[in-house]
C-alpha positions as CSV (number, residue, x, y, z in Angstrom):
1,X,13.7,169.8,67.6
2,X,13.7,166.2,67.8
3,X,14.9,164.8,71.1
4,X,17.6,161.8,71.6
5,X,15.9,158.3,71.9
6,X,16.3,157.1,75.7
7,X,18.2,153.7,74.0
8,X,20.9,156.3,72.2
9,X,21.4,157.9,75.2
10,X,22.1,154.3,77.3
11,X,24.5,152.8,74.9
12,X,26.5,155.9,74.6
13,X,27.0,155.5,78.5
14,X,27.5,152.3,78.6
15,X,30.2,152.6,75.8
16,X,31.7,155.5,77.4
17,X,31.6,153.3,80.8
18,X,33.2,150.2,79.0
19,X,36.3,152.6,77.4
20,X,37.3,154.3,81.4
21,X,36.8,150.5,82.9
22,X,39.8,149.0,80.8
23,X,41.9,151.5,81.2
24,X,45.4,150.4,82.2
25,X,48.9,151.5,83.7
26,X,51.6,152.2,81.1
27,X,53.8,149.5,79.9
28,X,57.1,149.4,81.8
29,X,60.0,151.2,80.3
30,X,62.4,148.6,80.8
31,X,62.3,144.5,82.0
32,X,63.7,144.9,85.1
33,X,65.0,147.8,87.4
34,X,66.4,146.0,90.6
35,X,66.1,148.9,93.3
36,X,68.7,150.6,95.2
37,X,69.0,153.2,98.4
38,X,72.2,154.5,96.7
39,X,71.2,157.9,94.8
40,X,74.7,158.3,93.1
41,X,73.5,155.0,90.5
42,X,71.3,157.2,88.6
43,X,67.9,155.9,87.3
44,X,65.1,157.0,89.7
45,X,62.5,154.6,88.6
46,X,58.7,153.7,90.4
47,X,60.0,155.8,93.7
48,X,63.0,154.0,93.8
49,X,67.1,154.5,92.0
50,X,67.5,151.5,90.3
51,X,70.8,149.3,90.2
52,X,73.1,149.0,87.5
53,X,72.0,145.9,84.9
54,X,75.6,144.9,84.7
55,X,76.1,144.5,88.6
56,X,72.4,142.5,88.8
57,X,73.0,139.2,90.4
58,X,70.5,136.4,91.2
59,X,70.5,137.3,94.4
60,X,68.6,140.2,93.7
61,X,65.3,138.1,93.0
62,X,65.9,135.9,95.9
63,X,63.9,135.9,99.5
64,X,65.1,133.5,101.7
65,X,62.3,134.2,104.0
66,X,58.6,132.4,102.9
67,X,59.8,129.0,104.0
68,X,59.9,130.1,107.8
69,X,56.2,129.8,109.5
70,X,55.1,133.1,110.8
71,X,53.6,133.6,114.5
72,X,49.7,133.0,114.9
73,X,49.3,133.1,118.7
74,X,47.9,136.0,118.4
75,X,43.8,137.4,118.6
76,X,43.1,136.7,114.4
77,X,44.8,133.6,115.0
78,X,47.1,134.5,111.3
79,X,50.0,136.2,110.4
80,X,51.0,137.5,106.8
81,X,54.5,137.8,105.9
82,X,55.0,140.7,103.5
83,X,57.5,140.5,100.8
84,X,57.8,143.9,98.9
85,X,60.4,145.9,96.8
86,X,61.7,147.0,100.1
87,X,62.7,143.2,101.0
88,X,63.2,142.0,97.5
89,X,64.6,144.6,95.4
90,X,64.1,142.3,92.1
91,X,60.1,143.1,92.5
92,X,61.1,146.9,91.3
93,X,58.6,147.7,88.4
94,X,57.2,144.6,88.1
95,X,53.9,145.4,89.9
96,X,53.5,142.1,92.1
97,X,54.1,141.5,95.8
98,X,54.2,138.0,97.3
99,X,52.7,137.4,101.2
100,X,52.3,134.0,103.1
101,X,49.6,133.8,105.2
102,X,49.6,131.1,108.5
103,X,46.7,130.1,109.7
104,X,46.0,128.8,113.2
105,X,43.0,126.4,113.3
106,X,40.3,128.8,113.2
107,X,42.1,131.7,112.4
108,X,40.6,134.6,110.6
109,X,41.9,136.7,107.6
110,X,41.1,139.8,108.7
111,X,39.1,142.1,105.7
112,X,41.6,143.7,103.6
113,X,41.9,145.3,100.1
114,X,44.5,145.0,97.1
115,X,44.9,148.3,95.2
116,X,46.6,148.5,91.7
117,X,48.1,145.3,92.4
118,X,48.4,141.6,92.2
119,X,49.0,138.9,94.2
120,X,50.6,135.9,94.7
């Protein structure tokens, strides 16, 4: 029996390799799906019930928060405001975030990891 050349054998991995590494989430189901505490509105979407499109306003997409400068007496010298789905309901299945970061002169961002997700 003839054995499999060592070559073969390395671009079959590698290929294999190449297919898992662009794997990707599903596209969303919908544009938008502004979230909600309320369970009696229905769609459960991404962990959370999504709001009505009808009843969407702009306000829904709007932090009114980023502009204030964040508190860096502290031992890293930095402070990162979080902005989330929890405080901006518009971010629902969108898969972004937003943070600002404040820096004290010679303040330190402290090591830190982004899973899944993207930032701005």
């Amino acid at each position: 029996m003839r054995s499999v050349p060592k070559y073969l054998v390395t671009v079959l991995l590698f290929a294999l390799a190449c297919f898992l590494a662009s794997a990707s989430d599903p596209s969303p189901l919908q544009d938008f799906c502004v979230a909600i505490n309320n369970p009696t509105s229905a769609v459960f979407v991404n962990g959370k019930f999504c709001m009505d499109p009808k009843v969407v306003t702009a306000n829904d997409f709007f932090f009114p928060g980023l502009q204030i400068p964040g508190n860096t007496a502290n031992r890293l010298g930095s402070n990162v405001t979080l902005v989330n789905v929890d405080k901006l309901p518009g971010l629902n299945t969108l898969g972004i975030s937003l943070a600002r970061i404040d820096f004290a002169p010679y303040g330190l961002n402290p090591p830190h990891t982004h899973p899944r997700g993207t930032e701005i």
